[in-house]
C-alpha positions in Angstrom: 0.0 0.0 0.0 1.1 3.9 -0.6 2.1 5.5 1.4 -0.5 8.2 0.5 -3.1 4.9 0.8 -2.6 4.9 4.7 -2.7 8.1 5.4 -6.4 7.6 3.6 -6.8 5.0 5.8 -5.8 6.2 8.9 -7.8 9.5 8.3 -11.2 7.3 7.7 -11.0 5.7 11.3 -10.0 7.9 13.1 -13.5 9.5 11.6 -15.2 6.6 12.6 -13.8 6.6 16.0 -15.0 10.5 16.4 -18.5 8.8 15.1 -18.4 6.2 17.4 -18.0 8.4 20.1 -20.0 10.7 19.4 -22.6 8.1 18.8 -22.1 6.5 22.9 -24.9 5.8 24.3 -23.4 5.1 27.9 -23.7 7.8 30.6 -21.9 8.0 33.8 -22.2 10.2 36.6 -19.9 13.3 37.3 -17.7 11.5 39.6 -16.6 8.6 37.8 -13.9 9.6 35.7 -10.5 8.8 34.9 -7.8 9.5 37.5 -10.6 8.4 40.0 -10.1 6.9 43.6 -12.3 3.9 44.8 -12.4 3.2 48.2 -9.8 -0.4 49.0 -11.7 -3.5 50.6 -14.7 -2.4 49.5 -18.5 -3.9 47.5 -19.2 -0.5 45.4 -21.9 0.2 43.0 -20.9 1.3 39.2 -23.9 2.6 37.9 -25.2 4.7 34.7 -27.1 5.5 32.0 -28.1 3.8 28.5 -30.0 3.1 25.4 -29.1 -0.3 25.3 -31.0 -3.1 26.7 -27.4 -4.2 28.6 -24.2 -3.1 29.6 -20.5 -4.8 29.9 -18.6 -3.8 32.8 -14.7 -5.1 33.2 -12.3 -4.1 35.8 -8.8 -4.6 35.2 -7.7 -5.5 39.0 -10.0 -8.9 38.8 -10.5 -8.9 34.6 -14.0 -9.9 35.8 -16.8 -9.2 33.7 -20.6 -8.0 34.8 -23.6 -8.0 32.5 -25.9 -5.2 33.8 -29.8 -4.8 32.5 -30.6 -2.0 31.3 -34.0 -1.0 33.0 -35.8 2.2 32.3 -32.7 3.3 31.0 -30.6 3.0 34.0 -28.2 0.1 35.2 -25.9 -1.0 37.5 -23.1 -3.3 38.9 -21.3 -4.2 42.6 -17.8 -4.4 41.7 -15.1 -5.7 44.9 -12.1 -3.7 44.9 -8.7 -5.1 46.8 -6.6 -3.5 49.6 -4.9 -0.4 47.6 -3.1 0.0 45.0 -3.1 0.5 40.7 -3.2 2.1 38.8 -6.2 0.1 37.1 -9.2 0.5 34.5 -12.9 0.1 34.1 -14.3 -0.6 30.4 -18.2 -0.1 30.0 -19.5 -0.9 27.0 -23.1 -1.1 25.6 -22.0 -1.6 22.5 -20.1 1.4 22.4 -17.0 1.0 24.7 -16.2 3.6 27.3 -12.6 3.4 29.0 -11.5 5.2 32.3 -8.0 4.8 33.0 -5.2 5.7 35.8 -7.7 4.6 38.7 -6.2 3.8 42.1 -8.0 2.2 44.8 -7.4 3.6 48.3 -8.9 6.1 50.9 -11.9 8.4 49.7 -12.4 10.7 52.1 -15.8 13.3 51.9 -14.5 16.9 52.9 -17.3 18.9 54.0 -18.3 22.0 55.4 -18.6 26.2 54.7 -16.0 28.0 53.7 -13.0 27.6 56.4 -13.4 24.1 54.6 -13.9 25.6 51.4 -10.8 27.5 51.7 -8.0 27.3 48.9 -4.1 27.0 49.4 -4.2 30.1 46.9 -7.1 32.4 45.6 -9.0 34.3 48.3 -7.4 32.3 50.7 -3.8 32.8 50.3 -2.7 30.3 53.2 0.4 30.5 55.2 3.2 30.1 52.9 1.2 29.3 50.2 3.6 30.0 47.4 6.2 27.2 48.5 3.2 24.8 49.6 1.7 24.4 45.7 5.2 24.3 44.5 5.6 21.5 46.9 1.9 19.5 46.1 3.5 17.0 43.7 1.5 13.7 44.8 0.1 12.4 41.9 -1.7 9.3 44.0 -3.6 11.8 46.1 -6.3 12.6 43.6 -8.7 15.8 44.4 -12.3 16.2 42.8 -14.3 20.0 43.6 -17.9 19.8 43.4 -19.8 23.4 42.2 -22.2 25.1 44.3 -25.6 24.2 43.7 -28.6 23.6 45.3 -32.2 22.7 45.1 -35.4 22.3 46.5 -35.6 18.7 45.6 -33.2 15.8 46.1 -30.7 15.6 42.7 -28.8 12.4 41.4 -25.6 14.2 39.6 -22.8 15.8 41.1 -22.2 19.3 39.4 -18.4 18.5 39.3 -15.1 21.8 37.9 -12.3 20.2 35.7 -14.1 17.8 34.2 -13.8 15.1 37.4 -11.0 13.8 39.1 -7.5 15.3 38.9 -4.1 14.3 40.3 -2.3 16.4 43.0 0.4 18.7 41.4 1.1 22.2 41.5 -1.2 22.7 38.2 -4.4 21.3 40.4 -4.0 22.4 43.9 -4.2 26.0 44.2 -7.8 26.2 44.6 -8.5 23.4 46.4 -9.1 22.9 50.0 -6.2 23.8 51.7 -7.9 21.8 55.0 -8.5 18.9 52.6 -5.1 18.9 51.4 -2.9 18.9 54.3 -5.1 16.1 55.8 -4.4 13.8 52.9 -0.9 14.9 53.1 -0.6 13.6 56.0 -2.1 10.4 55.9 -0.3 9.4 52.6 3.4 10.5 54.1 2.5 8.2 56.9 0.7 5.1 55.2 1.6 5.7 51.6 -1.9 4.7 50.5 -3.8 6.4 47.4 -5.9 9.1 49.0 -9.0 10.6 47.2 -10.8 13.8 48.2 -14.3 14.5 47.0 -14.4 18.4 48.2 -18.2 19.2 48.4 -18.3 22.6 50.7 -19.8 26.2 50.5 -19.1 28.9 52.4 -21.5 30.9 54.6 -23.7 27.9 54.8 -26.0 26.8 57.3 -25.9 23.1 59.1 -29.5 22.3 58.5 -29.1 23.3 54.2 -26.5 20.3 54.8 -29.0 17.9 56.3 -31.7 16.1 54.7 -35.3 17.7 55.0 -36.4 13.6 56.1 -33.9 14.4 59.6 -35.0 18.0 59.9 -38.7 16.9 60.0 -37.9 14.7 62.8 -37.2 18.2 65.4 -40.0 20.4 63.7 -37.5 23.7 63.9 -37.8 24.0 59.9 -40.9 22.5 59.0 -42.6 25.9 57.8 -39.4 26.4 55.1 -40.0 22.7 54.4 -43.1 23.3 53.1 -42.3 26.3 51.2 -39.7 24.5 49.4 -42.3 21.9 48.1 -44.8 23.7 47.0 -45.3 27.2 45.1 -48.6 28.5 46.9 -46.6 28.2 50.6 -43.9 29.5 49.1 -45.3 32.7 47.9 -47.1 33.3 51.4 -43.7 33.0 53.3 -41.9 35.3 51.1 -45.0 37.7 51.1 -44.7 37.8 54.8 -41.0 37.8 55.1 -41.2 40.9 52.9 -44.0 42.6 54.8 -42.1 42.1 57.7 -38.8 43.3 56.2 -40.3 46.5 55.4 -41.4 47.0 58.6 -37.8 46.4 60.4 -36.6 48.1 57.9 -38.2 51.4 58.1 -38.1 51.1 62.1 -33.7 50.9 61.8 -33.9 53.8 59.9 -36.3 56.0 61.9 -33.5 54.6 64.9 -30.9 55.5 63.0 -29.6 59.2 65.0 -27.9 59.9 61.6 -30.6 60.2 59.6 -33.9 62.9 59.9 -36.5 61.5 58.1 -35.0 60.6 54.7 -31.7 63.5 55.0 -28.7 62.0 56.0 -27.6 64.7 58.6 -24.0 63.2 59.4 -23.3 63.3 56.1 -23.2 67.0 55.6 -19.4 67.9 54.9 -20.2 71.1 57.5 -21.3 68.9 60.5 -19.3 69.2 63.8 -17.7 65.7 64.3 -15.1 66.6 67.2 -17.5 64.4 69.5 -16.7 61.4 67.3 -14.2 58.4 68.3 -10.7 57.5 66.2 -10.8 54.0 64.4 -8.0 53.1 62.2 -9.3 51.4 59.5 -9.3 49.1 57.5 -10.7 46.8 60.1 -13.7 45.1 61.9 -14.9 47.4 64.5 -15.0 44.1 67.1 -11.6 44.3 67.0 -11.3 48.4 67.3 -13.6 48.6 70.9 -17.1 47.9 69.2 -17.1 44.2 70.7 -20.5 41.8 69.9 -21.6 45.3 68.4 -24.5 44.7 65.1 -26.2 47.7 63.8 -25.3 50.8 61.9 -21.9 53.1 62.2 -21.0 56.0 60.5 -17.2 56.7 59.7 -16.1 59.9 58.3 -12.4 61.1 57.0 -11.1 63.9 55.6 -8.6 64.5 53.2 -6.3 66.7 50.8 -6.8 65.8 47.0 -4.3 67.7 44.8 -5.2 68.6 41.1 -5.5 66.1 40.0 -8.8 65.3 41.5 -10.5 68.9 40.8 -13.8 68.2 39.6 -12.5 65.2 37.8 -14.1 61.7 37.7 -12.6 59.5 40.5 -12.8 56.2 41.7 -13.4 54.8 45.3 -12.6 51.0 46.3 -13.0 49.5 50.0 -14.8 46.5 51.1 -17.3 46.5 53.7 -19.2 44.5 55.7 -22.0 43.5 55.6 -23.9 47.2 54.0 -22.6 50.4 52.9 -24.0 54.3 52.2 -21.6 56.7 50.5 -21.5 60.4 50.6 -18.9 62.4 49.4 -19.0 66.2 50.0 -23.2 65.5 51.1 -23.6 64.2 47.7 -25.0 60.6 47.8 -22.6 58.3 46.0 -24.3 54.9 46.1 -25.1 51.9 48.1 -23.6 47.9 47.8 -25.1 45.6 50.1 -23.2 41.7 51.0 -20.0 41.3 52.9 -18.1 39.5 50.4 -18.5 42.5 47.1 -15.5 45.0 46.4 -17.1 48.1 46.5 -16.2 49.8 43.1 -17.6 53.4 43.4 -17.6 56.0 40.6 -17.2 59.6 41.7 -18.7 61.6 39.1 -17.0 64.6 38.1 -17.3 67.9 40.0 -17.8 66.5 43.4 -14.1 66.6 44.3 -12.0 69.1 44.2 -8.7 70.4 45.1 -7.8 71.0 49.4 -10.6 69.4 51.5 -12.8 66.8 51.1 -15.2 64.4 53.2 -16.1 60.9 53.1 -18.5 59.5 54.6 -19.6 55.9 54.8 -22.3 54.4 56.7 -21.9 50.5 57.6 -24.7 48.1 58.7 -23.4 45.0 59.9 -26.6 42.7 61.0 -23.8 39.8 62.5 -20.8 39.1 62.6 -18.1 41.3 61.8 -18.7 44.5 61.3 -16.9 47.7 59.7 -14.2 48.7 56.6 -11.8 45.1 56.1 -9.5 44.4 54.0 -5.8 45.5 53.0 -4.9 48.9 53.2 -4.2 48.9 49.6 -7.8 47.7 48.9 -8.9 51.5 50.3 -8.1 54.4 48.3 -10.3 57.1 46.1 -8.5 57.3 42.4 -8.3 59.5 39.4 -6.2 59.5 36.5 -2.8 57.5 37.2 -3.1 59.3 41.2 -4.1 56.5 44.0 -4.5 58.4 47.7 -4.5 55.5 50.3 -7.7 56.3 53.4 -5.8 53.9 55.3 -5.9 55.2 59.0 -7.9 57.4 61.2 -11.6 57.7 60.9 -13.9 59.5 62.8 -16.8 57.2 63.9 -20.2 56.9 65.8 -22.6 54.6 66.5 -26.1 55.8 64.7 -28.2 52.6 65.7 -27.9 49.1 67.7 -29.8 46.2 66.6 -30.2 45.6 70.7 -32.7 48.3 71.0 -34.7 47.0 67.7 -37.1 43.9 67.8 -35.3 40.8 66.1 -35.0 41.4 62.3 -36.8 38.9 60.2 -35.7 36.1 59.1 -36.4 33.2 56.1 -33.5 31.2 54.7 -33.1 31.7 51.0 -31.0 29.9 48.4 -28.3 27.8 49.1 -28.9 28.3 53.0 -32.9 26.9 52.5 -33.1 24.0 54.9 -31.6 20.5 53.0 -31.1 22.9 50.1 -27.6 21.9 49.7 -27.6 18.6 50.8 -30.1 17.6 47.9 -27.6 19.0 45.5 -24.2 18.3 46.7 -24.6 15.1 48.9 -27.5 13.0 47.7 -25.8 12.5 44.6 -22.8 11.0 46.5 -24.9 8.6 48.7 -23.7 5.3 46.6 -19.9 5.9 46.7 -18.4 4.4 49.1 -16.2 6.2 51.9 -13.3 5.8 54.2 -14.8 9.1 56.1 -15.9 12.3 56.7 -13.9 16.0 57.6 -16.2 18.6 58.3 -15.3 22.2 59.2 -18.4 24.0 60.2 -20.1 26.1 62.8 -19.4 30.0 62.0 -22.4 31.1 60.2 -24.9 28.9 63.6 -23.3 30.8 65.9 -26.8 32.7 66.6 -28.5 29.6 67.4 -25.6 27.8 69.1 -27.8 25.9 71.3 -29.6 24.8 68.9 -26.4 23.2 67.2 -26.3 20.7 70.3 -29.6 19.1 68.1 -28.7 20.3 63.9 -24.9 18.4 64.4 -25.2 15.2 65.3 -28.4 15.2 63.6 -26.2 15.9 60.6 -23.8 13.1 61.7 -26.6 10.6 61.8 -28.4 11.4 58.9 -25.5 10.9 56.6 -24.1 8.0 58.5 -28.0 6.6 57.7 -28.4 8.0 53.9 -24.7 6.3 53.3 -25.8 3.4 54.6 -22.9 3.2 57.0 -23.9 3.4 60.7 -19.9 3.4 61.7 -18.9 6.3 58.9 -16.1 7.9 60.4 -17.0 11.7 61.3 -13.9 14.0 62.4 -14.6 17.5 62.4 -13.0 21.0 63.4 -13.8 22.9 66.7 -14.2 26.2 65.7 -11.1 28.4 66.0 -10.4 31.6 68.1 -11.9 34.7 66.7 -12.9 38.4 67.3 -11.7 40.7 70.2 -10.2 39.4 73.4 -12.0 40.2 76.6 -10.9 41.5 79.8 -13.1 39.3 81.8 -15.3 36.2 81.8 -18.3 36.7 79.9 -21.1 34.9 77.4 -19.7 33.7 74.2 -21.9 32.6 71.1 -18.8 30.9 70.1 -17.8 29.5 72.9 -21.8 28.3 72.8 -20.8 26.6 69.7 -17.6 25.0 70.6 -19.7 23.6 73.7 -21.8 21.7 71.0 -19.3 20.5 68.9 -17.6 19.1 72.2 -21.0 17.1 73.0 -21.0 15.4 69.4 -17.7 13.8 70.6 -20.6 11.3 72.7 -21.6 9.9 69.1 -19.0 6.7 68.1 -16.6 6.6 65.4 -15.8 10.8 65.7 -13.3 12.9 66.6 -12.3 16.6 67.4 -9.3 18.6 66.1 -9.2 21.8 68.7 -8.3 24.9 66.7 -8.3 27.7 69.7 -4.7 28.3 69.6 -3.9 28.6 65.7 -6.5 31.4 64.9 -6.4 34.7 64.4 -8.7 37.3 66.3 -9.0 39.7 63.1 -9.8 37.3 60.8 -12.3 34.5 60.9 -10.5 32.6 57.9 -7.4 31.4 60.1 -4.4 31.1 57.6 -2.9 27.9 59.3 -4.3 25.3 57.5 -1.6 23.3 57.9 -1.9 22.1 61.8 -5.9 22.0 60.8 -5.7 19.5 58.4 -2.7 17.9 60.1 -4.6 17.7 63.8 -7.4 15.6 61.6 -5.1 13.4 60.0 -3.5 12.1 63.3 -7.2 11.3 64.4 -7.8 9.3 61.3 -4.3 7.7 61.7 -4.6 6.9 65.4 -8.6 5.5 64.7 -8.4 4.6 61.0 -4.8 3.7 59.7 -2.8 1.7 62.8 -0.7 4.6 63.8 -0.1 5.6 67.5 -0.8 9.0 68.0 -1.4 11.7 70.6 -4.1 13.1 68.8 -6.3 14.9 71.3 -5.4 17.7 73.7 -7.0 17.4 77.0 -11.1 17.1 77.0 -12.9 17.5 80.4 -14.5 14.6 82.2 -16.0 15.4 85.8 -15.2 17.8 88.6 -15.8 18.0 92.0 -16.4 20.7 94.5 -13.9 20.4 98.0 -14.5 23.6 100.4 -13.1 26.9 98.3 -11.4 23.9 95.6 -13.2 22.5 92.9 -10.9 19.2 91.3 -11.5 19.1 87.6 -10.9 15.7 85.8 -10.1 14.7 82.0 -9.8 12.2 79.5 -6.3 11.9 77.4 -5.0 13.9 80.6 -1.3 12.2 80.0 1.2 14.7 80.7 -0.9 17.3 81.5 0.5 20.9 81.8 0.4 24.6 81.1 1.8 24.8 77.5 3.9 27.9 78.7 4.2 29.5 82.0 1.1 29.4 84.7 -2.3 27.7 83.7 -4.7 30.5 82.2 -8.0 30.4 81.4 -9.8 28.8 84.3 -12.9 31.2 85.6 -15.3 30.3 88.6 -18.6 31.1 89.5 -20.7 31.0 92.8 -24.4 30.3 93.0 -25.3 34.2 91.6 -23.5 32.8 88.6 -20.7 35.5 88.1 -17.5 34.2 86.9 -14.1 35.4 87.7 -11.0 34.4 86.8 -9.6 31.4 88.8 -6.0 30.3 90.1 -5.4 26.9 88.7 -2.7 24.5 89.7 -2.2 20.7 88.6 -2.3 18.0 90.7 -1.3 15.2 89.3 -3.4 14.7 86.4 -5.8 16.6 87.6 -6.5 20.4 87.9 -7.2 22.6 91.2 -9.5 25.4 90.3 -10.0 28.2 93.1 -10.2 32.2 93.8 -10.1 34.1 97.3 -13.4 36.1 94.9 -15.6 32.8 95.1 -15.7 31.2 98.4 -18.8 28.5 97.9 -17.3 27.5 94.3 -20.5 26.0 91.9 -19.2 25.9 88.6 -16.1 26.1 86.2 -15.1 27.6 82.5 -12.2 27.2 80.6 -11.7 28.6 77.6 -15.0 30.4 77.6 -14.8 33.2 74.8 -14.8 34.2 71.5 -11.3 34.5 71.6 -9.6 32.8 74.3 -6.2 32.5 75.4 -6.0 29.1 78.1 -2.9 27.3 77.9 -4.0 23.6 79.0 -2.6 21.2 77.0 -0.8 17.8 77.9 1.9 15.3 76.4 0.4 15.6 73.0 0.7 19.7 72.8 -2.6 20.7 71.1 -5.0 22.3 73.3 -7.6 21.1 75.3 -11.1 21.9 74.4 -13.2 24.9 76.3 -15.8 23.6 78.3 -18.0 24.5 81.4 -19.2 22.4 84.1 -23.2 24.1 85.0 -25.9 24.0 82.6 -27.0 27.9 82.9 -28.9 29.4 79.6 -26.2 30.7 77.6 -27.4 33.6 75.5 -28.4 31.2 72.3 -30.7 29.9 75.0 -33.9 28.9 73.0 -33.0 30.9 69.5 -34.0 28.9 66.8 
């Protein structure tokens, strides 16, 4: 044959192959792709689509062969995968043969949560030596696959998957994966050398309940109205006409509270007004962390500054972020408005409001939870024109205008992705088949209203899955939310502390574990940048539980106390070695019967902790660690930090918010 002949040849099939293709009848879903990771030891489901009446499916590890009916145009096979290793195959073919290749089997772990979960080594997070960490991420048998954010009213059977499916670790893949995800793999595979698969399905902001099934949430009645709204059209349109209604109302109420406003004039914005009164913020910040602790409601900041020529009466451009709404002024001229704590705010100055000397800015922020106030970088503030950037880093003049104390609660209905079992019908049910070594959550931050509540929504999360994935024993190992916001002075209530309480408690369900985070946070940010010791303080609970390794995996957890005259003798499990981490025992607070705390002396005995103070002289109960942002030192052989805890059962203040 010419050669001219085979080049015909070759040309023609390789046209029937794009036919054939193109012509495949066999479907699978999202997740099953090339590069994949099937969890070792295990019986798994392969399952699909056709237009066939059956379906061949071979593995490569057994070269065993299934014939799988095709019924109402779906089908499916249990394959039995070996103790790890690969890489293998899987063909499928219903006449048309599909091939995915490179598969390993090993570990597939579920890594779950909102978005300190979410979190990427690079992108908005920008971890802690993130640079040298992806340059570093060459581990082509931990595979990583990232679900998309969706969700719906009703239950879905597909994964919305980015990349196309499964990809291998490099430097290439990592960057915008879950940093938390990452190191915890990491970990594991340094240690055991065993193909680790991560299906990363999290979203930040989220709820607990949008991650539950509405079949557990009917069981407690909290959500039942939302429920209903979210199956039917008619209830939905009366709960948003109501929500609305009521919005209005709050609505108009926080502005007739608002001092800085007279009817519809915004009075502190008048370039003119008298401001000496006023406090000093520095900004860019949150104002918890600037004296307005715990503080929700609406503050007005005003700055003045000197623009040179090249802002006279030209067209300028303001940037800032804020959180969570903003009102602009500039000179008493209204600017705009942006509402959500997560947009740039991007303001154009039209031309002849600025001018050459003086000028004033004023912003007004409402923060409705949370952190409050101007964020960000202090490049990420500054008013522009032409090729002229003036930073507004620095000193503000501030005032409160309104506190949400003083108003009735604002209304609330959860919309979108944060709609009860709105995100678990889109980015769980369609997992429920695959089979899993585990589950790493990281969770909590956006419940912190309706912490006590939590002590239900978790481990109702915990045993919902562990039902819906047919696996009673799933291993659950979550993240104890870290330290965050302002330090206090003195004991006091703590939402957070409210929440670390419930996470603690889920420790009573089998087959879960805790990885304390109170001593790697950071007070101004509630996205701590060590991801590293989070993901590494889950591995060595997965290690020590899961993977035959010895491990000292838990700091110190409390167990019993007991009271003895002025002394009250606190007891705790994994309380080996246990000791102040550095210098005296801090943290420790004590309480009488008129339930004020103060802070305690506490000394250890053995392996066991004295709590006492000359303040309290009929102790009833202990704290540790009871704050937002605490700073107690106990720790034992293991040097990661014991959990906060308290020993009464007082109403905290998420006492009966739901």
């Amino acid at each position: 044959m010419k050669v001219y002949q085979k080049h015909i040849v070759l040309v023609v099939l390789f046209i029937v192959g794009l036919v054939n293709n193109a012509m495949a009848t066999v479907t699978l879903p999202s997740f099953f792709t090339s590069n994949m990771v099937l969890q070792q030891k295990a019986n798994l489901p392969i399952w699909g689509k056709s237009t066939e009446t059956t379906v061949k499916v071979t593995t490569s590890w057994d070269k065993k062969n299934q014939i799988a009916k095709v019924v109402n145009g779906s089908w499916e096979v249990n394959v039995k995968t070996p103790v790890y290793g690969g890489p293998y195959s899987i063909t499928i073919n219903d006449g048309t043969e599909l091939e995915l290749t490179n598969i390993l089997i090993g570990e597939v772990w579920l890594c779950s949560g909102q978005s300190n979960m979410e979190m990427p080594l690079a992108g908005w997070g920008k971890i802690d030596n993130f640079k040298e960490e992806i340059a570093a991420a060459n581990y082509p048998e931990i595979r990583i696959i990232q679900a998309d954010h969706v969700e719906s009213a009703q239950p879905l059977t597909d994964l919305k998957v980015q990349n196309g499916g499964w990809q291998l670790c490099s430097p290439e893949t990592i960057g915008e994966f879950s940093a938390t995800a990452y190191f915890f793999a990491r970990k594991i595979y340094k240690e055991k050398h065993i193909p680790i698969g991560l299906i990363h399905s999290s979203w930040g902001g989220t709820l607990v309940e949008a991650w539950t099934s509405a079949g557990a949430l009917k069981t407690i009645h909290d959500f039942d109205a939302e429920l209903k709204a979210m199956q039917s059209a008619e209830d939905k349109a009366a709960l948003e006409k109501k929500y609305n209604a009521d919005m209005q109302v709050w609505t108009a109420q926080l502005e007739k509270a608002d001092k800085g406003m007279q009817g519809t004039t915004a009075m502190w914005a008048m370039p003119d007004l008298k401001d000496e009164s006023w406090k000093t913020m520095e900004l860019p910040a949150f104002w918890e962390n600037k004296g307005l602790t715990d503080f929700d409601g609406v503050v007005w900041f005003r700055k003045t500054i000197t623009l040179s020529d090249n802002f006279d009466g030209k067209e300028a451009a303001l940037s800032f972020f804020a959180d969570d709404d903003d009102k602009v002024w500039i000179n008493g001229t209204y600017i705009g408005t942006t509402a959500g704590y997560t947009v740039n705010r991007n303001y154009t100055i039209p031309a002849n409001i600025l001018k050459k000397g003086k000028n004033t800015i004023v912003i007004r922020i409402y923060d409705g939870a949370g952190g409050g106030g101007i964020y960000g970088t202090p490049d990420e503030l500054t008013i522009k024109s032409g090729s002229e950037t003036v930073s507004l880093e620095g000193a503000w003049k501030y005032t409160i205008g309104a506190n949400l104390k003083d108003l009735a609660a604002k209304p609330y209905m959860p919309q979108g992705q944060n709609r009860p079992s709105a995100i678990y019908n889109a980015m769980i049910n369609p997992l429920l088949k695959v089979r899993l070594a585990g589950v790493i959550w990281y969770q909590g931050e956006s419940n912190e209203k309706r912490a006590e509540q939590y002590q239900t929504l978790f481990p109702l999360l915990i045993n919902d899955w562990r039902a819906k994935f047919n696996n009673e024993k799933l291993p659950f190992y979550f993240v104890q939310l870290a330290n965050y916001k302002a330090k206090k002075s003195e004991p006091s209530q703590s939402e957070w502390a409210e929440i670390r309480e419930a996470q603690f408690k889920a420790l009573a369900l089998t087959n879960t574990g805790m990885a304390v985070a109170t001593d790697i946070g950071n007070g101004e940010d509630i996205h701590p940048k060590n991801k590293q010791d989070i993901g590494g303080r889950l591995a060595l609970i997965a290690l020590d539980k899961q993977y035959g390794v010895k491990t000292n995996y838990s700091g110190p957890l409390y167990k019993s106390y007991a009271v003895n005259g002025k002394n009250v003798t606190v007891d705790f499990t994994f309380n080996e070695g246990i000791k102040a981490k550095s210098g005296i025992l801090k943290g420790f607070a004590i309480a009488g019967a008129d339930k004020v705390f103060y802070w305690a002396e506490a000394k250890i005995e053995g392996n066991k902790i004295i709590v006492s103070s000359d303040k309290v002289s009929v102790p009833v109960a202990i704290r540790y660690n009871w704050a937002d942002n605490p700073d107690g030192n106990l720790t034992n052989a293991s040097g990661l930090p014991a959990s906060s805890f308290r020993t009464d059962a007082w109403p905290g203040i998420t006492h009966g918010k739901k």
